[in-house]
C-alpha positions in Angstrom: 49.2 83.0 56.8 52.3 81.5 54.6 54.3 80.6 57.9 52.0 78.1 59.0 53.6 76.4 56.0 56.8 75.9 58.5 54.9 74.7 61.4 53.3 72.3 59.0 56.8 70.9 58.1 57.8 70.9 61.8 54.4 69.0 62.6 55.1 66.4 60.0 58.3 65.6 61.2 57.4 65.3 65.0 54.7 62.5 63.1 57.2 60.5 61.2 59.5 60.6 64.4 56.3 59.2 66.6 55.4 56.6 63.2 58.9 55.4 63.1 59.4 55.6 66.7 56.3 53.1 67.0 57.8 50.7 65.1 61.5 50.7 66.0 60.1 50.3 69.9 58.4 47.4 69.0 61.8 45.9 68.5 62.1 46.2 72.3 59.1 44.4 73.4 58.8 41.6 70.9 60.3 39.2 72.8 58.5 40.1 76.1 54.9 40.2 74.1 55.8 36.6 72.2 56.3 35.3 76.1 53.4 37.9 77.3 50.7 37.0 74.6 52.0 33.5 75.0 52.0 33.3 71.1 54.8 32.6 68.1 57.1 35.6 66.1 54.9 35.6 63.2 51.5 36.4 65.3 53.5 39.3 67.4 55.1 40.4 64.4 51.8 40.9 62.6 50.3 42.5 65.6 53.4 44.9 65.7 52.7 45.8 62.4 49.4 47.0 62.6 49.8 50.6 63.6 51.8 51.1 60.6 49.7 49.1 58.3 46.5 50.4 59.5 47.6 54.1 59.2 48.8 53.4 55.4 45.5 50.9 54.3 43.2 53.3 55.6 44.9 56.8 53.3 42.4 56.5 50.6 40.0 56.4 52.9 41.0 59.2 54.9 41.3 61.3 52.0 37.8 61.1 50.9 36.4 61.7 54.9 38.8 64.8 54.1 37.1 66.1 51.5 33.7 66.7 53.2 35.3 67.1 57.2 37.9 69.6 58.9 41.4 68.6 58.0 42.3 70.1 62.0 39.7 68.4 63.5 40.2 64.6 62.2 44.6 65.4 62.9 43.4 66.3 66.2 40.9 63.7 66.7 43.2 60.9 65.6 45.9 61.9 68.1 43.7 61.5 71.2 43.0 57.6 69.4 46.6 56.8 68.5 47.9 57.9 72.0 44.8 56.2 74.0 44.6 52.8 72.7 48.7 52.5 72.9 48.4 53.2 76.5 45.1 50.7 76.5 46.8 47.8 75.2 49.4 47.8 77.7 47.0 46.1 80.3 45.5 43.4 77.8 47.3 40.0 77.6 44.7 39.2 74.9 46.8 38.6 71.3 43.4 39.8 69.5 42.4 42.1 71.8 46.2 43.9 71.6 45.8 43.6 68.0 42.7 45.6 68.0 44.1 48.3 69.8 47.0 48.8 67.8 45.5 48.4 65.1 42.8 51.4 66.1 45.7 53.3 66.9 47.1 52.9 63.3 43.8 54.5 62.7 44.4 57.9 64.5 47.8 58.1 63.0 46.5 57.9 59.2 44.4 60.4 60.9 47.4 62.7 61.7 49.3 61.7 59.1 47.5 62.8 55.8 46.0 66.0 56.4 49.6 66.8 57.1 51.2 65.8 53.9 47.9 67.0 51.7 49.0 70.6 53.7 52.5 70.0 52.7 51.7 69.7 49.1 49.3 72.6 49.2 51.9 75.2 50.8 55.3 73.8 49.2 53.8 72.4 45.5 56.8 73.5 43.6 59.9 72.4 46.0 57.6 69.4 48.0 60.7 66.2 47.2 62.4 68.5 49.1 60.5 69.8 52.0 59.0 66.6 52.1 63.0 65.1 52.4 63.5 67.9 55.2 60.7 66.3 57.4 62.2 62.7 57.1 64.6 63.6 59.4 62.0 63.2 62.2 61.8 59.4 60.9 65.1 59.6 61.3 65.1 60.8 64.5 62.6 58.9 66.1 64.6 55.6 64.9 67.5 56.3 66.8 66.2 57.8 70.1 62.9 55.9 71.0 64.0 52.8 71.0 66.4 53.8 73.7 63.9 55.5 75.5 61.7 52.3 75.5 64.6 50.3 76.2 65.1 52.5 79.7 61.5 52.7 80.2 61.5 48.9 80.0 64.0 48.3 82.6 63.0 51.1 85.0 59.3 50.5 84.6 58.4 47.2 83.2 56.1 46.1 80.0 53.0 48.1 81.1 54.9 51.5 82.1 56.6 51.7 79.1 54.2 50.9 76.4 51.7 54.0 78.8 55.2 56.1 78.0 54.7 55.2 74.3 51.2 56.1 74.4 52.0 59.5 76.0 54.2 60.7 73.5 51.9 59.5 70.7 49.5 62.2 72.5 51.8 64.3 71.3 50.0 64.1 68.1 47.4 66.1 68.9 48.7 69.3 68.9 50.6 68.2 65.4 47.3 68.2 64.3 46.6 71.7 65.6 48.9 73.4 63.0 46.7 72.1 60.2 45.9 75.0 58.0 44.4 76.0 54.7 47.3 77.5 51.9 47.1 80.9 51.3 46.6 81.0 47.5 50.3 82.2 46.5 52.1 80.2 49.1 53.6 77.8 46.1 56.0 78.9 44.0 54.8 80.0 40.4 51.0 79.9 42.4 50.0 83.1 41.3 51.5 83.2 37.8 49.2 79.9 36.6 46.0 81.4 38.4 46.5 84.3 36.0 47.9 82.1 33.2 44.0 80.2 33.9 42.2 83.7 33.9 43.8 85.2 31.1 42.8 82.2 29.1 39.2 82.3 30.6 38.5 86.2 29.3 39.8 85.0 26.0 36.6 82.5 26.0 34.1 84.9 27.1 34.6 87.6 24.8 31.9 85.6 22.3 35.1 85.1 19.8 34.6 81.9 17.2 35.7 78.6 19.6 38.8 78.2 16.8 40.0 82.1 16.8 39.5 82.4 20.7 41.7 78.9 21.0 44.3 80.2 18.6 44.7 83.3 20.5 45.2 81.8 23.9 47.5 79.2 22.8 49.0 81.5 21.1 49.5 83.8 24.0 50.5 80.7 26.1 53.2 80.0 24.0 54.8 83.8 23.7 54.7 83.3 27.1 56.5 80.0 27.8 59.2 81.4 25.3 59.3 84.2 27.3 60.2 82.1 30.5 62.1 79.9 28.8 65.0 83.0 28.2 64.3 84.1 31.7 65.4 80.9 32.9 67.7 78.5 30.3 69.7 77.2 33.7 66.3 76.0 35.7 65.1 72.8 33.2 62.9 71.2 36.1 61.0 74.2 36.4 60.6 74.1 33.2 59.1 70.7 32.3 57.0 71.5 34.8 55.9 74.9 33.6 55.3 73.0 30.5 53.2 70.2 31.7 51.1 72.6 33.7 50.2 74.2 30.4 49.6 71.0 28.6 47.3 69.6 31.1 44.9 72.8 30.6 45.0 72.6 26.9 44.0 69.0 27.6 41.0 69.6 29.7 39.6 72.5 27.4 40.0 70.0 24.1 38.5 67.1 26.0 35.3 69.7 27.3 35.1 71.1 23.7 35.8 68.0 21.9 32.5 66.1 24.2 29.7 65.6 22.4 26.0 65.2 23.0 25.6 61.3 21.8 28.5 60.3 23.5 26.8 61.1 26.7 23.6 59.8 25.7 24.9 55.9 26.9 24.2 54.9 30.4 26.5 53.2 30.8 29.2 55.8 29.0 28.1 58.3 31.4 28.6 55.8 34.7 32.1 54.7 33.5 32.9 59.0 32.6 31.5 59.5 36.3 34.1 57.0 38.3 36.8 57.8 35.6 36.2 61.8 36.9 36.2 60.1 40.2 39.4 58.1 40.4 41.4 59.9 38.1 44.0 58.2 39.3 43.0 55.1 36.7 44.3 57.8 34.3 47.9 57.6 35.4 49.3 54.4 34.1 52.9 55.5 35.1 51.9 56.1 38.5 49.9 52.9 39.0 52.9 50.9 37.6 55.2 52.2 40.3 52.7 50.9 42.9 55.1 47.7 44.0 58.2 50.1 44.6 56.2 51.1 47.7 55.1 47.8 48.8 58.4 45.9 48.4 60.5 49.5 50.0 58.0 49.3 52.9 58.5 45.1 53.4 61.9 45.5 53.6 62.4 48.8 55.3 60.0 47.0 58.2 61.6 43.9 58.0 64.4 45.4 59.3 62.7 47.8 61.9 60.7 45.3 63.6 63.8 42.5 63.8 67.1 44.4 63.8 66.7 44.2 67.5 65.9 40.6 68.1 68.2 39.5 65.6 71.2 40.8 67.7 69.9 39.4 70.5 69.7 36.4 68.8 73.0 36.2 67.5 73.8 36.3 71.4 74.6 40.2 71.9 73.0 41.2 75.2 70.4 43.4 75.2 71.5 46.6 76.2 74.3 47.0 73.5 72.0 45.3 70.8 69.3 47.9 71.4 72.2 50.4 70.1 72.3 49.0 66.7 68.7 51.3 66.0 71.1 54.3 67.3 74.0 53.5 64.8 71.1 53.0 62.0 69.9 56.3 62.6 72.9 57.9 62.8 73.6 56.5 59.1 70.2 58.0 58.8 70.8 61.0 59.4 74.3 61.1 57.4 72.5 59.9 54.4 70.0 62.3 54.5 71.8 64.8 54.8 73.9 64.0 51.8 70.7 63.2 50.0 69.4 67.0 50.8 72.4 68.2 49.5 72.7 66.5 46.3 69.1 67.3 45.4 69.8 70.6 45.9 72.8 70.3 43.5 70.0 69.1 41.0 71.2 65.4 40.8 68.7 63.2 39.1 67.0 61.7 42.8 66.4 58.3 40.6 70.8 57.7 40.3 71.2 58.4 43.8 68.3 55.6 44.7 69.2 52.8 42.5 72.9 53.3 43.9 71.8 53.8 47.3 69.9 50.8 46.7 72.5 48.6 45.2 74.4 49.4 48.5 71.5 48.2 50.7 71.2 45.0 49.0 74.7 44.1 49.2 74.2 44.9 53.4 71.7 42.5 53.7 73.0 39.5 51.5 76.3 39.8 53.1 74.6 39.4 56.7 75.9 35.6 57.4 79.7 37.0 57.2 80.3 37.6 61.1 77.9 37.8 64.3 80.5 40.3 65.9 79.0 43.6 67.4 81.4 45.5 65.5 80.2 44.0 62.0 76.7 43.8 63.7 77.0 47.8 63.8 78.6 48.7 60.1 75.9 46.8 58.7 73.2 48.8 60.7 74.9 51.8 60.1 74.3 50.9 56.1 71.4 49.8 56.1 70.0 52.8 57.8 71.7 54.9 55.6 70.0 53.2 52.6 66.8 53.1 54.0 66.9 56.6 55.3 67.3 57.9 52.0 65.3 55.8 50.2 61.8 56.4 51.9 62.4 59.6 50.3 61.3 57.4 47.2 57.5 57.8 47.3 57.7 61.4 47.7 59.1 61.6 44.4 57.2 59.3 42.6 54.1 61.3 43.7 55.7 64.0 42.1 57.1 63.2 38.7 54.9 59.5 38.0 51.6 61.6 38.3 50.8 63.6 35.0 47.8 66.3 36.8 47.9 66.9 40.4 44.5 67.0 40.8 45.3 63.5 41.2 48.3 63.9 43.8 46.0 63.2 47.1 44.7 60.0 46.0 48.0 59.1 44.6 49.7 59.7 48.1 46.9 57.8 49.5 46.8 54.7 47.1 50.7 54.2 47.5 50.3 54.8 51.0 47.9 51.7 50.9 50.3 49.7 48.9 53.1 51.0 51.6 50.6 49.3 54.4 50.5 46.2 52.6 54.1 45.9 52.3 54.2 47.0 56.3 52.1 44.1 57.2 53.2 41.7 55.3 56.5 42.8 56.7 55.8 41.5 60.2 53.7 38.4 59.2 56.6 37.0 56.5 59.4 37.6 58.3 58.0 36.1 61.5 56.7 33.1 59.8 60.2 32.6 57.9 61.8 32.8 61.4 59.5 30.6 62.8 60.1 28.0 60.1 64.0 28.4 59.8 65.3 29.5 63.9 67.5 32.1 61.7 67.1 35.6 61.3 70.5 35.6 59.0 68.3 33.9 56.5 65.2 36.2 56.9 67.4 38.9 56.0 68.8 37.0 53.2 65.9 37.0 51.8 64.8 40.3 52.5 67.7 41.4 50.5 66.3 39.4 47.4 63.1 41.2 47.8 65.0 44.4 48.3 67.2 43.7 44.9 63.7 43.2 42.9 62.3 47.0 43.9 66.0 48.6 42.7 64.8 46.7 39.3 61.8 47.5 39.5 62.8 51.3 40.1 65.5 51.4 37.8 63.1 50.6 34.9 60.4 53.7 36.2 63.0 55.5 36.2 63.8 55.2 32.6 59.8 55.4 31.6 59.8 58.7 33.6 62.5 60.4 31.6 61.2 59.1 28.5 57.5 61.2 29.4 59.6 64.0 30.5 60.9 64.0 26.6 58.0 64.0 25.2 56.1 66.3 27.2 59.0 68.5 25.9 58.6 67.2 22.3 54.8 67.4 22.6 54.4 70.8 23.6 57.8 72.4 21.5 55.5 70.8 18.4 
């Protein structure tokens, strides 16, 4: 059924709120668990770091287990283990054994998380940068409000109360996973018109025709076609492009099966390296494998900032209870710059201005942190930095999208930056500890997290340049 498309988004966003939500808590209790595990900010700050990092190393992973297993039933399956070893690692004062659990529970949430967004994809192909922006707002979300619910579980229940809290609304997860279901097959947009598009041009080869005529007709009926669309809809150039690309991927894969020969197949070792190439066709998108460090270094710095916006309040000597607000005031910027960001893609701004500008922004927030420890300055930078970072984690949605050439490679894709994503999360916790360890300063951690965070709007600004050179000559390429 096409509404379980809805639910789908609905269950995606309840998952980001409970991801984000995981790590903005953490925030609360790092402290308490540096005093608790008796061990240093780096240590706690890796072990914080795990859920997250676990649930993004372990994507490619999942997506293979998905291939040959239930989507529903490993969602399900990994909410009961996300929510049960949160609540177990409340009574451990173990630093390894905490690890483990959290760690385990990053598990169940790459569990969760990926049959969800591979559903996404499947029911929204066409318009997925901006579904997939919709369901943010439940990062959003669970930003600004668990951390205050943490915070008031803390002081009404203690350490171990509210981390079984935590867990409990991770067990929410479960029935996230419940809503999993297949796409019927003309729930995307322009579904229906390729699968006819693919069996036109598969009669054409069955008639018994000369290979040469038979190409010539199809191609030639592909491109009365195209120009036929292209009167129908002058105003709608992304659709477009992407019409066209489509149509140059198949003409692709039939030249490449025509154009295979015998002897070339006759190597051993051909054939192995045709096998894993078939395999991991992701080797085959060079665009997409050169934006891979946008994810790590957005992820370092977006979980920099999670993890130690708290503590670094605190330690500028801001009690407790108002510094726990600062996650509140991020998330309403959040929210504010998401909502902008929804509405200027729906203007059909180019996504890739709005990020480098966004991103500027957010650079000059955290280089400019030594200026005052004041609550009120305290809060305006929150409130930016949220609003850049709210928007830009909206980045990897459209890489997937544009960077990738044929979506049969789009699940590994999401799962191989989602990898790179993890190893910017842990590192996130491990690096910034350490550096606070070393200096006694969070000012200068996030300094230098602002350095790190100027490097990916470089980075980004330069893919985004490479991405609208392809998208020119797909156009040249298949107007010749």
């Amino acid at each position: 059924m096409w509404y379980w498309g809805y639910w789908i988004v609905v269950a995606k966003s309840v998952v980001l709120f409970i991801v984000t939500g995981i790590a903005k808590s953490f925030g609360v209790f790092i402290p308490t668990m540096v005093e608790r595990l008796e061990s240093d900010y780096a240590t706690v700050g890796l072990i914080c770091s795990l859920p997250a990092t676990s649930m993004y190393l372990l994507s490619p992973f999942v997506t293979l287990v998905l291939k040959k297993i239930n989507h529903r039933v490993v969602a399900m399956l990994g909410g009961v283990l996300c929510g049960s070893c949160i609540i177990a690692s409340a009574f451990f004062k173990n630093s390894v054994t905490v690890g483990v659990c959290l760690a385990l529970s990053g598990v169940g949430l790459s569990m969760t998380y990926m049959p969800t967004v591979i559903a996404l994809n499947d029911f929204f192909r066409e318009k997925f940068v901006l579904i997939n922006t919709i369901t943010l707002y439940g990062y959003t979300t669970g930003s600004m409000l668990l951390p205050i619910i943490m915070e008031r579980s803390f002081e009404a229940y203690g350490y171990v109360g509210a981390f079984i809290i935590l867990g409990g609304i991770a067990l929410n997860l479960f029935a996230c996973g419940a809503t999993i279901r297949k796409a019927p097959r003309n729930a995307a947009t322009n579904e229906g018109r390729s699968d006819n598009e693919v069996k036109e041009k598969q009669k054409c080869l069955s008639k018994g025709e000369p290979s040469m005529q038979t190409e010539g007709i199809c191609y030639r009926e592909e491109e009365e076609e195209v120009e036929r669309e292209e009167d129908k809809e002058e105003d709608d150039s992304e659709e477009c492009v992407l019409e066209k690309r489509r149509l140059i991927q198949n003409e692709r894969r039939n030249t490449s099966t025509q154009e295979t020969s015998p002897n070339a197949r006759s190597s051993w070792t051909s054939s192995a390296f045709q096998t894993g190439k078939r395999f991991c066709g992701i080797l085959n998108e060079p665009l997409y494998l050169f934006t891979i460090p946008i994810n790590f270094l957005c992820l370092f710095s977006m979980y920099s900032w999670m993890l130690f916006l708290v503590p670094h309040a605190e330690h500028l000597g801001i009690p407790p209870s108002k510094a726990i607000f600062l996650s509140t005031i991020g998330g309403i910027g959040g929210i504010i710059g998401r909502t902008i960001f929804i509405i200027l893609v729906g203007k059909g701004i180019n996504v890739y201005v709005v990020y480098i500008a966004i991103g500027l922004i957010g650079t000059a927030s955290f280089l400019l942190d030594f200026i005052s420890s004041a609550y009120a300055v305290r809060a305006t930078l929150a409130f930016v930095q949220g609003f850049s970072f709210f928007i830009e984690d909206a980045i990897m949605s459209s890489l997937f999208k544009d960077a990738v050439f044929d979506n049969r490679n789009f699940n590994m894709a999401v799962a191989l930056g989602l990898f790179a994503g993890g190893l910017g999360a842990t590192c996130a916790g491990t690096i910034s500890g350490y550096l606070f360890d070393v200096t006694q300063s969070f000012t200068m951690v996030f300094i230098i997290v602002g350095f790190i965070h100027a490097i990916m709007v470089v980075h980004l600004f330069i893919i985004a340049i490479l991405i609208k050179r392809r998208r020119q000559d797909v156009s040249s390429d298949f107007d010749h």
